[in-house]
Every structure is written in C-alpha cells, then in structure tokens.
PDB file of N, CA, C, O and CB in Angstrom:
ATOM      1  N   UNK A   1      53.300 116.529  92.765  1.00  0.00           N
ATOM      2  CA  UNK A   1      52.167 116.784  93.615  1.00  0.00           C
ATOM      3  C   UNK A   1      51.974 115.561  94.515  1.00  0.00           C
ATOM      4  O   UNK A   1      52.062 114.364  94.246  1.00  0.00           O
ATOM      5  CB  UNK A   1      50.889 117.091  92.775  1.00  0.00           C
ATOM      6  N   UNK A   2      51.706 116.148  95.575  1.00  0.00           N
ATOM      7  CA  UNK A   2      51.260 114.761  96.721  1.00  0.00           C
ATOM      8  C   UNK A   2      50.334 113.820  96.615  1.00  0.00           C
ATOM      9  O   UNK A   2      49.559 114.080  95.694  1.00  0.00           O
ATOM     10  CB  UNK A   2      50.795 115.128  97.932  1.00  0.00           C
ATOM     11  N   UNK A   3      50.068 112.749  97.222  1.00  0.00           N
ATOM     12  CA  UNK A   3      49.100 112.139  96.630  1.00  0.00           C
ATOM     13  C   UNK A   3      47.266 112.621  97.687  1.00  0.00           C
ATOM     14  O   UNK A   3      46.048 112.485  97.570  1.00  0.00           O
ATOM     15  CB  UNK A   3      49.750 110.304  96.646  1.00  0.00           C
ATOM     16  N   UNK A   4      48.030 113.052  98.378  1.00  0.00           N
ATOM     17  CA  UNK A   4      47.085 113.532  99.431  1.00  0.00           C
ATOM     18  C   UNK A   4      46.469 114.712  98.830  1.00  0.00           C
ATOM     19  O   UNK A   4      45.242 114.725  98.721  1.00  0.00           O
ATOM     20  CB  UNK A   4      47.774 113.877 100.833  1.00  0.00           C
ATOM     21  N   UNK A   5      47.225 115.795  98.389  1.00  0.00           N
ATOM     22  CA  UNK A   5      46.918 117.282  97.377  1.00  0.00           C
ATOM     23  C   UNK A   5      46.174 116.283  96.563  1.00  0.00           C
ATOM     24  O   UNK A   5      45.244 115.863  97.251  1.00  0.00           O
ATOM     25  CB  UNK A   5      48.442 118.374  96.418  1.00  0.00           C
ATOM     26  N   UNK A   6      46.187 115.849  95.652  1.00  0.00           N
ATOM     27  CA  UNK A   6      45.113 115.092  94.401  1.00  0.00           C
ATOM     28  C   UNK A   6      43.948 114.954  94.722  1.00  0.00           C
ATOM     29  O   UNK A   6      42.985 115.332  94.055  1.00  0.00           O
ATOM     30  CB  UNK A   6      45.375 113.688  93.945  1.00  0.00           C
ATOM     31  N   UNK A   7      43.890 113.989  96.549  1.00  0.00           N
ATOM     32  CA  UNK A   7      42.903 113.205  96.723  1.00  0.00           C
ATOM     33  C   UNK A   7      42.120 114.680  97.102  1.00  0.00           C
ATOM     34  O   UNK A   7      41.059 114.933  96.532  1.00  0.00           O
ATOM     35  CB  UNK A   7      43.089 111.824  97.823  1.00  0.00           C
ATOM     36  N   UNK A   8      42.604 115.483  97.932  1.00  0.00           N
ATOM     37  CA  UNK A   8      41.904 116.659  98.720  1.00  0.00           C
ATOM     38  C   UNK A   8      41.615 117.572  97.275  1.00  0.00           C
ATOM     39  O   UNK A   8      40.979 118.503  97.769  1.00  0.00           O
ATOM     40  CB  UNK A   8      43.071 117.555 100.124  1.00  0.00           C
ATOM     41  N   UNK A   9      41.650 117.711  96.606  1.00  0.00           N
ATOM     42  CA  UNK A   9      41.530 118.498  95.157  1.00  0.00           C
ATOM     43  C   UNK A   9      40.340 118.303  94.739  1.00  0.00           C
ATOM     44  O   UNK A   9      39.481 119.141  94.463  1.00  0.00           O
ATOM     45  CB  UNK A   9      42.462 118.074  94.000  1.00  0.00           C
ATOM     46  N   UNK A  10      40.267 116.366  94.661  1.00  0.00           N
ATOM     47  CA  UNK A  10      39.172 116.087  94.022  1.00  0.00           C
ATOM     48  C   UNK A  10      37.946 116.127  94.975  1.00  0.00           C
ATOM     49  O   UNK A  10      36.800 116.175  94.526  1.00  0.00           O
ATOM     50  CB  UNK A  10      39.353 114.842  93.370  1.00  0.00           C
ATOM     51  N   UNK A  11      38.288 116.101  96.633  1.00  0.00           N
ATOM     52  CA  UNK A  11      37.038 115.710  97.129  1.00  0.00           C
ATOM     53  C   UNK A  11      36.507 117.399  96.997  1.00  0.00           C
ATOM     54  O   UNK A  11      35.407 117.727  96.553  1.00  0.00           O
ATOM     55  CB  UNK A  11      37.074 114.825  98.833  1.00  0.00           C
ATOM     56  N   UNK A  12      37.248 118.064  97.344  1.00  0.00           N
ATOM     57  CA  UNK A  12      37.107 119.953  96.939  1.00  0.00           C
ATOM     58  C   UNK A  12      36.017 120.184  95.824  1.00  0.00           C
ATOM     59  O   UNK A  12      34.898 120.640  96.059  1.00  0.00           O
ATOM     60  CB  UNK A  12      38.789 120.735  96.130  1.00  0.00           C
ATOM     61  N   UNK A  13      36.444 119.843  94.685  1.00  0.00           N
ATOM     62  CA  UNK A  13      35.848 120.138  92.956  1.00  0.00           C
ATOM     63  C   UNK A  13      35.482 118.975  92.868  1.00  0.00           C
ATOM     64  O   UNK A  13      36.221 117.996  92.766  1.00  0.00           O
ATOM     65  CB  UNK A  13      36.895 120.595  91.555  1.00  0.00           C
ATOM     66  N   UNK A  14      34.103 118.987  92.905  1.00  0.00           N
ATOM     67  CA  UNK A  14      33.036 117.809  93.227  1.00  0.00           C
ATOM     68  C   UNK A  14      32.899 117.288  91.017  1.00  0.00           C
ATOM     69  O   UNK A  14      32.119 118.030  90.420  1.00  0.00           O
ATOM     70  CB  UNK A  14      30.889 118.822  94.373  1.00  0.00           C
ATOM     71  N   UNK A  15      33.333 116.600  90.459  1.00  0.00           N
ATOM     72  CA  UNK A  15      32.920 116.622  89.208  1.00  0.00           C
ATOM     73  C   UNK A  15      32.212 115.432  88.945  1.00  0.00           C
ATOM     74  O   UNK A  15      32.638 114.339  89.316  1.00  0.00           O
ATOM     75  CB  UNK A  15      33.939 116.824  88.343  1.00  0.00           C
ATOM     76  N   UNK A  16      30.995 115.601  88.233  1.00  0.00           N
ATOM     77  CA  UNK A  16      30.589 114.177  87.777  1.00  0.00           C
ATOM     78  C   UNK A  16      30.978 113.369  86.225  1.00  0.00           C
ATOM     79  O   UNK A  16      30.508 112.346  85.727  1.00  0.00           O
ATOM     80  CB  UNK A  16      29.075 114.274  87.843  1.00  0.00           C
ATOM     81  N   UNK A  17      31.544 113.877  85.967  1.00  0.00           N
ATOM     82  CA  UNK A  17      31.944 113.362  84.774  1.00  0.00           C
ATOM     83  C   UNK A  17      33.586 113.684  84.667  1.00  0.00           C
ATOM     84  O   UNK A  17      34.032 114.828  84.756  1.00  0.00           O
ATOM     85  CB  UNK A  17      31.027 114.012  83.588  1.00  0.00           C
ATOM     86  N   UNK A  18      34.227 112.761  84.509  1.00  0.00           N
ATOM     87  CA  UNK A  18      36.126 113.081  83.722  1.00  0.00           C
ATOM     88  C   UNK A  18      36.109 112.653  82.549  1.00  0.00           C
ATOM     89  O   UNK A  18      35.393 111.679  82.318  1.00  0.00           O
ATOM     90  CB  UNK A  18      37.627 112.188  84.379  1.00  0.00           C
ATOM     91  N   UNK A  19      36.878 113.244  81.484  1.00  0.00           N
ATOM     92  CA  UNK A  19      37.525 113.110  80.642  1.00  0.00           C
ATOM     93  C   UNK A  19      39.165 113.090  80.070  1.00  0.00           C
ATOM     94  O   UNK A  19      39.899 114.066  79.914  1.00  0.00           O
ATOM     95  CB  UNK A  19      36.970 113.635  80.353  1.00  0.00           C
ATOM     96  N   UNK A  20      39.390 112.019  79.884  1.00  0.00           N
ATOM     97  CA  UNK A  20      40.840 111.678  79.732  1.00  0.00           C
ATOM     98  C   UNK A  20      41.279 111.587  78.256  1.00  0.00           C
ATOM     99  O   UNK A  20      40.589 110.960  77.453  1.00  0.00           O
ATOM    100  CB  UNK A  20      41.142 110.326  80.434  1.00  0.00           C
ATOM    101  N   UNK A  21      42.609 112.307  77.830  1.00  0.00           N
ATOM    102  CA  UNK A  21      43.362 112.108  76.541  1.00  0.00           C
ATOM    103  C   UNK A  21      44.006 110.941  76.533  1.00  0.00           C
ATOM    104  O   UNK A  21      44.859 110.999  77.419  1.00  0.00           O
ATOM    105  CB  UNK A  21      44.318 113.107  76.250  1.00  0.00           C
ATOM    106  N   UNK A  22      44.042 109.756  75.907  1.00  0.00           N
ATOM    107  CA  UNK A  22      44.715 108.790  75.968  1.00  0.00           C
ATOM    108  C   UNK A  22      45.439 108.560  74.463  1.00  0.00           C
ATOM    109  O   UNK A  22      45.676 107.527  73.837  1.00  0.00           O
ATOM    110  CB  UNK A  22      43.851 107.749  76.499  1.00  0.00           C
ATOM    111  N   UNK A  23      45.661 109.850  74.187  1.00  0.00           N
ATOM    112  CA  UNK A  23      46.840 109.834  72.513  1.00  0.00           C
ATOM    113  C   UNK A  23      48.040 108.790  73.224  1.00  0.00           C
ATOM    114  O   UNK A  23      48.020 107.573  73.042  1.00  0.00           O
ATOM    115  CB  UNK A  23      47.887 112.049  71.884  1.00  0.00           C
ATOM    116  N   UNK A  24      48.771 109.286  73.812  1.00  0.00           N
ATOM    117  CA  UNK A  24      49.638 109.276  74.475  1.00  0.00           C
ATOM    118  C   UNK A  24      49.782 108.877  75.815  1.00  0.00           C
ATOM    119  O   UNK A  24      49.494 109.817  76.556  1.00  0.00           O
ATOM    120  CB  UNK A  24      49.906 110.106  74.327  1.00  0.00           C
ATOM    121  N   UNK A  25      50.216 107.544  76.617  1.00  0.00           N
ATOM    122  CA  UNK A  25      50.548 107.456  77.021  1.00  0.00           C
ATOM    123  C   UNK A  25      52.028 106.939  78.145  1.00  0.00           C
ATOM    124  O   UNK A  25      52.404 105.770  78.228  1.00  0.00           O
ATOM    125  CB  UNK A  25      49.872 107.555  76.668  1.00  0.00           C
ATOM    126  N   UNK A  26      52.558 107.898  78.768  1.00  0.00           N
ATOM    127  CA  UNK A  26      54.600 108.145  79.091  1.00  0.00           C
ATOM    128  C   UNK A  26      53.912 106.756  80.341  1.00  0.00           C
ATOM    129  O   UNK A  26      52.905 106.243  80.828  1.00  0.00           O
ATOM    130  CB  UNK A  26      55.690 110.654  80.153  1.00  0.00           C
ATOM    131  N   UNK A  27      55.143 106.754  80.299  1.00  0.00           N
ATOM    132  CA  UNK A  27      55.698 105.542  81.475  1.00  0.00           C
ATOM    133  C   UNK A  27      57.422 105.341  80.742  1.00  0.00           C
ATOM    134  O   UNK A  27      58.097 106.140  80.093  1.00  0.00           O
ATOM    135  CB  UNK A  27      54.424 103.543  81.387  1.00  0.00           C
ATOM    136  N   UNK A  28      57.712 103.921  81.190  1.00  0.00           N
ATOM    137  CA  UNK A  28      58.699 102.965  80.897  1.00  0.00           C
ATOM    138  C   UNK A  28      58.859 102.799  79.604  1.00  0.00           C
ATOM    139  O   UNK A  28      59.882 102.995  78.947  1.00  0.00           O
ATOM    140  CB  UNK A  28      58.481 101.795  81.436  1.00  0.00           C
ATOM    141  N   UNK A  29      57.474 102.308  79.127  1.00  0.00           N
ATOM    142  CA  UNK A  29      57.483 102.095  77.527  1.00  0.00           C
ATOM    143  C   UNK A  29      56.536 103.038  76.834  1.00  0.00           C
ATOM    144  O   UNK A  29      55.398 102.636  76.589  1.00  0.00           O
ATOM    145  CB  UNK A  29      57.034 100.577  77.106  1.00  0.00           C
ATOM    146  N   UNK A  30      57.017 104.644  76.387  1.00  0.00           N
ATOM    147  CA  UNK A  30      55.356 105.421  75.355  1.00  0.00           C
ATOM    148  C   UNK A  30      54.633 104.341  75.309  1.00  0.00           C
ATOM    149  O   UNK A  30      54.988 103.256  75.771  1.00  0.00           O
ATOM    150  CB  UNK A  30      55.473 106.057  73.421  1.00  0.00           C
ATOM    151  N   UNK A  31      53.492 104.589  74.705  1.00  0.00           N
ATOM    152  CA  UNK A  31      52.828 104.093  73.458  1.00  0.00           C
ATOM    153  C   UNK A  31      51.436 105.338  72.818  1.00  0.00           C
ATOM    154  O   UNK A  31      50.847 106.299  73.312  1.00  0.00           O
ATOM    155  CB  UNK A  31      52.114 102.373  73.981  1.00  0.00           C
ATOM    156  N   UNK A  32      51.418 104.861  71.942  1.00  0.00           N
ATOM    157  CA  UNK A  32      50.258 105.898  71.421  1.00  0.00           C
ATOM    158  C   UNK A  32      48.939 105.150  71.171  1.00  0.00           C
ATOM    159  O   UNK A  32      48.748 104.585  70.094  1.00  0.00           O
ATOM    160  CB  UNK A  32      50.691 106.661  69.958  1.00  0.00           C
ATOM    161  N   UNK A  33      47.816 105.141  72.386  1.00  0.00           N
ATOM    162  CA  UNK A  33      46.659 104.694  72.586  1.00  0.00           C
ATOM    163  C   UNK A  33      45.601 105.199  71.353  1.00  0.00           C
ATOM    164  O   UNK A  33      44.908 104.359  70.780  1.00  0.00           O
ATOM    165  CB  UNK A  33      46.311 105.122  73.982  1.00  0.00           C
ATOM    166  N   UNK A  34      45.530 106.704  70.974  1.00  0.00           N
ATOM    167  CA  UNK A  34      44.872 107.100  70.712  1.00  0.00           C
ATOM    168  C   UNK A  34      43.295 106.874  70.775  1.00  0.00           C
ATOM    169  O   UNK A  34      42.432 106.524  69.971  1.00  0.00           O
ATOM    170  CB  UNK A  34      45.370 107.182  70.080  1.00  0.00           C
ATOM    171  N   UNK A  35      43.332 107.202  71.967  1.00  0.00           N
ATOM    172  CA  UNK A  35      41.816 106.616  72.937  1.00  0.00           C
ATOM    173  C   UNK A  35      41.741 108.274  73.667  1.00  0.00           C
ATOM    174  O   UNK A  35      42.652 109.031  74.003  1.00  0.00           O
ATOM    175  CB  UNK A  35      42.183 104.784  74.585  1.00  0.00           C
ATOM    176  N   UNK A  36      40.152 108.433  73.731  1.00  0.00           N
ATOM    177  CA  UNK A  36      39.537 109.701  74.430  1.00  0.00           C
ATOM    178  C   UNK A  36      38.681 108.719  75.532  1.00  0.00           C
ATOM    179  O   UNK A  36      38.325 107.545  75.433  1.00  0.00           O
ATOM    180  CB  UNK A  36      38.437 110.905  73.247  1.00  0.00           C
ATOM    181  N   UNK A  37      38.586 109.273  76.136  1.00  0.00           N
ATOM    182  CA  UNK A  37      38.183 108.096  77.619  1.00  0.00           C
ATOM    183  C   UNK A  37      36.946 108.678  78.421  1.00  0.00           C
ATOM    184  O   UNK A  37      37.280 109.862  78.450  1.00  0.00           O
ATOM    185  CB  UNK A  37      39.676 107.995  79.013  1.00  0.00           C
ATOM    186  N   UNK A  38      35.745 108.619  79.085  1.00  0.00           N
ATOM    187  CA  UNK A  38      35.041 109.612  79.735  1.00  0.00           C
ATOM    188  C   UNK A  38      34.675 108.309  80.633  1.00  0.00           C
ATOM    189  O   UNK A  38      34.653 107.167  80.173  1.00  0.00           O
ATOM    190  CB  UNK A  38      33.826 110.650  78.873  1.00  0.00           C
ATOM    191  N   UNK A  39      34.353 108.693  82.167  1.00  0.00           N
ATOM    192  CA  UNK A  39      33.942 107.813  83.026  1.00  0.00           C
ATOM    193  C   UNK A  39      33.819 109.044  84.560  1.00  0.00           C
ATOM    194  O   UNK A  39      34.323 110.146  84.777  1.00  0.00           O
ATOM    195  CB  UNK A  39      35.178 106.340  83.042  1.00  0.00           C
ATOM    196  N   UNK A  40      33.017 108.264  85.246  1.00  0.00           N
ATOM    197  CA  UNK A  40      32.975 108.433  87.188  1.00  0.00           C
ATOM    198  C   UNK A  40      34.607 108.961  87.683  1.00  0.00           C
ATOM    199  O   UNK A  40      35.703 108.487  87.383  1.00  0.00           O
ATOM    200  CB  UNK A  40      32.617 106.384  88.198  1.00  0.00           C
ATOM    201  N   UNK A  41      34.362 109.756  88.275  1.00  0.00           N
ATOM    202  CA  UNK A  41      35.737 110.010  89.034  1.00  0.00           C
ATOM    203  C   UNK A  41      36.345 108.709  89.114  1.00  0.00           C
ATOM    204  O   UNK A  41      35.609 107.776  88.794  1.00  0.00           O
ATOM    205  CB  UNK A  41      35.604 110.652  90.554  1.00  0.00           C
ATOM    206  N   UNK A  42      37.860 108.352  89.570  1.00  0.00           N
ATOM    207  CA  UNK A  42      38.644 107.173  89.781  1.00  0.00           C
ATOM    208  C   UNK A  42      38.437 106.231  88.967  1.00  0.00           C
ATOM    209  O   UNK A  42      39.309 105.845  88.188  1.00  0.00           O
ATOM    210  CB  UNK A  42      38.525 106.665  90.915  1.00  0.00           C
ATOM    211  N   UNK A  43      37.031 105.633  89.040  1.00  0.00           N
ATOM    212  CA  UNK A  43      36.626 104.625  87.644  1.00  0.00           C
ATOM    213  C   UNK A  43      37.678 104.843  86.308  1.00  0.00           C
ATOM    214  O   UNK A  43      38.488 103.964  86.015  1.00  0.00           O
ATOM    215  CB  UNK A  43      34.863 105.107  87.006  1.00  0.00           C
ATOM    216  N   UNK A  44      37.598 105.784  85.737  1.00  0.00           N
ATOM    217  CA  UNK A  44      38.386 106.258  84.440  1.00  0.00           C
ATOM    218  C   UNK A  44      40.010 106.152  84.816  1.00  0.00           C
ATOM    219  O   UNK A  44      40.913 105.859  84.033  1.00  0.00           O
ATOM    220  CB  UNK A  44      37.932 107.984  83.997  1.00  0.00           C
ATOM    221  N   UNK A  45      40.125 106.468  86.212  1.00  0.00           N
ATOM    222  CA  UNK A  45      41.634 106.118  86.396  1.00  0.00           C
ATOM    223  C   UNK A  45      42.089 104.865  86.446  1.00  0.00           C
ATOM    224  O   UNK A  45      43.236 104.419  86.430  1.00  0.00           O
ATOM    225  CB  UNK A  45      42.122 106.592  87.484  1.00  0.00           C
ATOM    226  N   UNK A  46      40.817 104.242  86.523  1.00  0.00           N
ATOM    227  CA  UNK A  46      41.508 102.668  86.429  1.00  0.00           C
ATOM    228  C   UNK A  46      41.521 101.883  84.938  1.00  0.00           C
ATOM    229  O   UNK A  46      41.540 100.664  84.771  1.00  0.00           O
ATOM    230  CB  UNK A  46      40.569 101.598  87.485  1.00  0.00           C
ATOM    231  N   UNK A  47      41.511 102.624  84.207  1.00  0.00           N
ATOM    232  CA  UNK A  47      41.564 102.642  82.662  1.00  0.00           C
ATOM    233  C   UNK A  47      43.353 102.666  82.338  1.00  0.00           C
ATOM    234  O   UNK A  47      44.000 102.511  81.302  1.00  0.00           O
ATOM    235  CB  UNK A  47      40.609 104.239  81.978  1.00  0.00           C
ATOM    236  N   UNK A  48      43.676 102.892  83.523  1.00  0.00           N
ATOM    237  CA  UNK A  48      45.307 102.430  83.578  1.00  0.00           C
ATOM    238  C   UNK A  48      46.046 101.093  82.902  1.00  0.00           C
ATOM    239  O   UNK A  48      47.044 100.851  82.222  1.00  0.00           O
ATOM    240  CB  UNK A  48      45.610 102.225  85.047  1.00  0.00           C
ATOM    241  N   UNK A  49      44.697 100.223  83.643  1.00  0.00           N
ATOM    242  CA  UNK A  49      45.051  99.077  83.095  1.00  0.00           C
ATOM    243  C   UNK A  49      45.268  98.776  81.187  1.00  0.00           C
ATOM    244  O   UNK A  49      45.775  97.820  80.601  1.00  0.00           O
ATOM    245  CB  UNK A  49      43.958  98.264  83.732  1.00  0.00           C
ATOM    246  N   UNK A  50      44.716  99.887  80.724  1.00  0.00           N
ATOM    247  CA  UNK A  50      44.687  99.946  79.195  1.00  0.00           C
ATOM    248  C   UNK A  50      46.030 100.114  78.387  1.00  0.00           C
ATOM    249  O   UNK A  50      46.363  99.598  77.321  1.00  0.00           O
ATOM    250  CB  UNK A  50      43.822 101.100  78.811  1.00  0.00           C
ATOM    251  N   UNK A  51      46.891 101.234  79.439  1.00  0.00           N
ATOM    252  CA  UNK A  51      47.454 101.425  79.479  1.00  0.00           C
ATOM    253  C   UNK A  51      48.968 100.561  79.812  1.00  0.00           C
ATOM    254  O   UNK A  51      50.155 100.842  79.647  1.00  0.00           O
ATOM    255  CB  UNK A  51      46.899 102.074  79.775  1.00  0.00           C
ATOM    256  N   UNK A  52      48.149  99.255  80.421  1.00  0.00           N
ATOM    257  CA  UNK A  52      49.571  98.307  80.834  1.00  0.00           C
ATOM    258  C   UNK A  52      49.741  98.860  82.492  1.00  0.00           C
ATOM    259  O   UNK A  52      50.758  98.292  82.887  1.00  0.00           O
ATOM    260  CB  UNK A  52      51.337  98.803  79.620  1.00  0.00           C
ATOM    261  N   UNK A  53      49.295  99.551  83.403  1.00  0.00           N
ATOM    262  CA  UNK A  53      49.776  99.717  84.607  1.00  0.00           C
ATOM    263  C   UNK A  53      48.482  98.768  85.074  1.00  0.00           C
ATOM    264  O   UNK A  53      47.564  98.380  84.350  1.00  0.00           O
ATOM    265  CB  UNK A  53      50.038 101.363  85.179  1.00  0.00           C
ATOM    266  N   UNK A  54      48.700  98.483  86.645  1.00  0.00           N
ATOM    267  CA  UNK A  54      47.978  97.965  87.818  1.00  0.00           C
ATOM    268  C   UNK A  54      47.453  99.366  88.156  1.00  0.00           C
ATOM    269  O   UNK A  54      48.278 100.280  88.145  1.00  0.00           O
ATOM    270  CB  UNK A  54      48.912  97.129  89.050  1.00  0.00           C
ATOM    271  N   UNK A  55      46.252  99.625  88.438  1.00  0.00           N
ATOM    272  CA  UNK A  55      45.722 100.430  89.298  1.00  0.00           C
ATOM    273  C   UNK A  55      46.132  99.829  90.473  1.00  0.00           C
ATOM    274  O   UNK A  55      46.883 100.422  91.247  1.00  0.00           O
ATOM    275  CB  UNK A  55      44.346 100.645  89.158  1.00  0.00           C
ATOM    276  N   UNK A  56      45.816  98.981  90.637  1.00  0.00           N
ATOM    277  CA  UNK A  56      46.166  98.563  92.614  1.00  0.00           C
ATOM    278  C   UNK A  56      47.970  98.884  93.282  1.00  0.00           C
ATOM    279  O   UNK A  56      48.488  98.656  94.376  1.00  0.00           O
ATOM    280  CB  UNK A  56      45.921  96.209  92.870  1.00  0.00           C
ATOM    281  N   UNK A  57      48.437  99.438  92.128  1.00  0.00           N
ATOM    282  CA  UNK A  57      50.017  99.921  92.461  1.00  0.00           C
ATOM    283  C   UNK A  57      49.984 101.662  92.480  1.00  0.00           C
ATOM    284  O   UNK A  57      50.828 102.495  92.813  1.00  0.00           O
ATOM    285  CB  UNK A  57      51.265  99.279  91.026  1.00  0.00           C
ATOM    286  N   UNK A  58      49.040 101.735  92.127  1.00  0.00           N
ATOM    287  CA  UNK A  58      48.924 103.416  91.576  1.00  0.00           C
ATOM    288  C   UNK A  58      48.633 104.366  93.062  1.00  0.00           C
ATOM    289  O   UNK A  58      47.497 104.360  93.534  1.00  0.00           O
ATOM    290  CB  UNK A  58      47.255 103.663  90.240  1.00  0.00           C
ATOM    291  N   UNK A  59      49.308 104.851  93.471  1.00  0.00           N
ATOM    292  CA  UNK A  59      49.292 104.879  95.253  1.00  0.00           C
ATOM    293  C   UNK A  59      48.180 106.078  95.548  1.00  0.00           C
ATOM    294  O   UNK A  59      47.503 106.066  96.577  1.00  0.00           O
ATOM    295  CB  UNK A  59      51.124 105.399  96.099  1.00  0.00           C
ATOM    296  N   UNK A  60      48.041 107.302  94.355  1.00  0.00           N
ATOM    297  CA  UNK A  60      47.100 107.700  94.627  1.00  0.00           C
ATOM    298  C   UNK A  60      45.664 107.542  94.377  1.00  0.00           C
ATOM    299  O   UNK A  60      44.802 108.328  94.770  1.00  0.00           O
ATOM    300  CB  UNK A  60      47.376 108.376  94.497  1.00  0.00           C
ATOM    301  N   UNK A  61      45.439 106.357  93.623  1.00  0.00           N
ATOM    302  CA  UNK A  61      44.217 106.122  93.763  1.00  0.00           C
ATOM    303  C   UNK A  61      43.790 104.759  94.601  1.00  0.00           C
ATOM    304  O   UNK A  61      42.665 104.271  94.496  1.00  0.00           O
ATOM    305  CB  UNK A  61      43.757 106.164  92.478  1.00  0.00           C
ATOM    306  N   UNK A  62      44.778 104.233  95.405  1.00  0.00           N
ATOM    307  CA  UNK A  62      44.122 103.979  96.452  1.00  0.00           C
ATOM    308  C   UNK A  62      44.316 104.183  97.569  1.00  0.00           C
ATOM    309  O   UNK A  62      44.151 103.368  98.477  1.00  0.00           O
ATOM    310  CB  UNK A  62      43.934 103.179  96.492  1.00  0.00           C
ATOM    311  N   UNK A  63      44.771 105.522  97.694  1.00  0.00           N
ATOM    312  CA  UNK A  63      43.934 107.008  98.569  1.00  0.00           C
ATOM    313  C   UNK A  63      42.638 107.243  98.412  1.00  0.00           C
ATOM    314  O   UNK A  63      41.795 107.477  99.278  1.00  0.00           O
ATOM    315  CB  UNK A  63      44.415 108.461  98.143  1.00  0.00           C
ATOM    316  N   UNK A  64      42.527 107.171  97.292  1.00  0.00           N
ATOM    317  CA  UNK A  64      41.386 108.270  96.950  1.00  0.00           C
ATOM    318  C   UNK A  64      39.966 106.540  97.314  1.00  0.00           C
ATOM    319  O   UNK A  64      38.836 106.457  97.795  1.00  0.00           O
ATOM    320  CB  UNK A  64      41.616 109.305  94.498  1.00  0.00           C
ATOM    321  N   UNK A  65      40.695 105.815  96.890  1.00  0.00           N
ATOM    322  CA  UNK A  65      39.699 104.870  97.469  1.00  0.00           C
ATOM    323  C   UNK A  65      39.155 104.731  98.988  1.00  0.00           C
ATOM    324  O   UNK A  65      38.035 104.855  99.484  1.00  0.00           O
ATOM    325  CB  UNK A  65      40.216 103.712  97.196  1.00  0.00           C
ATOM    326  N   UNK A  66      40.380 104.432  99.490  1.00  0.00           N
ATOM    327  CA  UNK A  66      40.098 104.801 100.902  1.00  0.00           C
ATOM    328  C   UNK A  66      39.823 106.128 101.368  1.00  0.00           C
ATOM    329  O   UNK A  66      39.919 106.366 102.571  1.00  0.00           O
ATOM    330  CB  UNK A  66      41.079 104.444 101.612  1.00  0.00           C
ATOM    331  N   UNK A  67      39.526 106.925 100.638  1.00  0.00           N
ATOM    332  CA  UNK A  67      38.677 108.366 100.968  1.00  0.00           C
ATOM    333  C   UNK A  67      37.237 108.398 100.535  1.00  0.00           C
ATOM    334  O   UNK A  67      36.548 109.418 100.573  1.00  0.00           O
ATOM    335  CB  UNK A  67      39.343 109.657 100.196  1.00  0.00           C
ATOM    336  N   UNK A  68      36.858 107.320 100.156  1.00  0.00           N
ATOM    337  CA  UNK A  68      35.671 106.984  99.613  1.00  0.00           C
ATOM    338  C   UNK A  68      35.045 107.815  98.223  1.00  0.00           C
ATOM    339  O   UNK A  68      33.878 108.193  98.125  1.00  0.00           O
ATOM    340  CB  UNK A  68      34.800 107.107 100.753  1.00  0.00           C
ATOM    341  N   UNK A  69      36.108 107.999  97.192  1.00  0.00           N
ATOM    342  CA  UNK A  69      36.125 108.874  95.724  1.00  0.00           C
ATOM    343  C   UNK A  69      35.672 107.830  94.969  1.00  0.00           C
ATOM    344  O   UNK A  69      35.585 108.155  93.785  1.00  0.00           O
ATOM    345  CB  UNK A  69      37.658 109.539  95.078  1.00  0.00           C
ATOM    346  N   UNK A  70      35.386 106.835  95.166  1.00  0.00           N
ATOM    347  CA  UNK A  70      35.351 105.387  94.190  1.00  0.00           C
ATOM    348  C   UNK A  70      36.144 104.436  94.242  1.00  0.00           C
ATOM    349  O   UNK A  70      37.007 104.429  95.120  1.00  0.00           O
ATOM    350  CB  UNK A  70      35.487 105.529  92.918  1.00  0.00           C
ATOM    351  N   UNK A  71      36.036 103.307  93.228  1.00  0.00           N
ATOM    352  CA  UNK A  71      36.577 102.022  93.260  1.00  0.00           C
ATOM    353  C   UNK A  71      37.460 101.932  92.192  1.00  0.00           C
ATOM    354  O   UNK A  71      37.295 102.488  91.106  1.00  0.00           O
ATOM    355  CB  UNK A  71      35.605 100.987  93.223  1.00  0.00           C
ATOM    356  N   UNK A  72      38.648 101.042  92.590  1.00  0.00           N
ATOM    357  CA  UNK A  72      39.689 101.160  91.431  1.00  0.00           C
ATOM    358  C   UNK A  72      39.388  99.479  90.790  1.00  0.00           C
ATOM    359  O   UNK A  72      40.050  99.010  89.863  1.00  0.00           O
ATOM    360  CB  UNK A  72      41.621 101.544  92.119  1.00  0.00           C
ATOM    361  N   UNK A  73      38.183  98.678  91.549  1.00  0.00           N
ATOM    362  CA  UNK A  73      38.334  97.483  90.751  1.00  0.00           C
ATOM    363  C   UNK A  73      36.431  96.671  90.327  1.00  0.00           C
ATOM    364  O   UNK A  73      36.333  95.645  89.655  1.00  0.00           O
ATOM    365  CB  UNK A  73      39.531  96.320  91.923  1.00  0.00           C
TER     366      UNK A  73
END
C-alpha cells in the first residue's frame, strides 16, 4: 500500500483512539513484545521506537505528519 493511500485512509476514517497488537513484532530481527498499545492517531505509531525502529525513517508517518495527522516526536 502507498504511503499516500494510508495517509488519505486515515484523514477519511476520522478515529480517536488506535489500538495496536504488539505480540509480535517482523522486521530484520522478530521479537515478541507482548505489549497491547492504545494512543492518538500517529502518536502510537511512534511506539516504533519500542520496537527498535526510528519513527523519523518510517516514510509514512512523516506524511501523515506533514498532513497534519500528528506528531511522530
């Protein structure tokens, strides 16, 4: 999916609350977080960092920043 489709998705389906599974998280290296996560749109995506990624590398959420969806920091 594009990163543009994501950003236009979310500004579409207005939600105030996300919830994220964090059993599992794939990349480079698994690991098993076993973390349930709830936060603000994007906010919760920057829970990446929990995960071991940079949000500030994560290309669609800073789209969605510069679409004014929230802050990744």
């Amino acid at each position: 999916m594009r990163v543009e489709t994501i950003v236009a998705l979310s500004k579409l389906m207005k939600f105030d609350l996300h919830i994220i599974d964090g059993n599992v998280v794939s990349g480079i290296h698994p690991r098993r977080l076993g973390l349930v996560m709830a936060s603000q749109p994007v906010a919760l995506d920057t829970a990446a960092e929990i995960a071991g990624l940079n949000p500030k590398k994560i290309e669609y959420l800073q789209f969605a920043e510069k679409e004014g969806l929230g802050k990744t920091s």
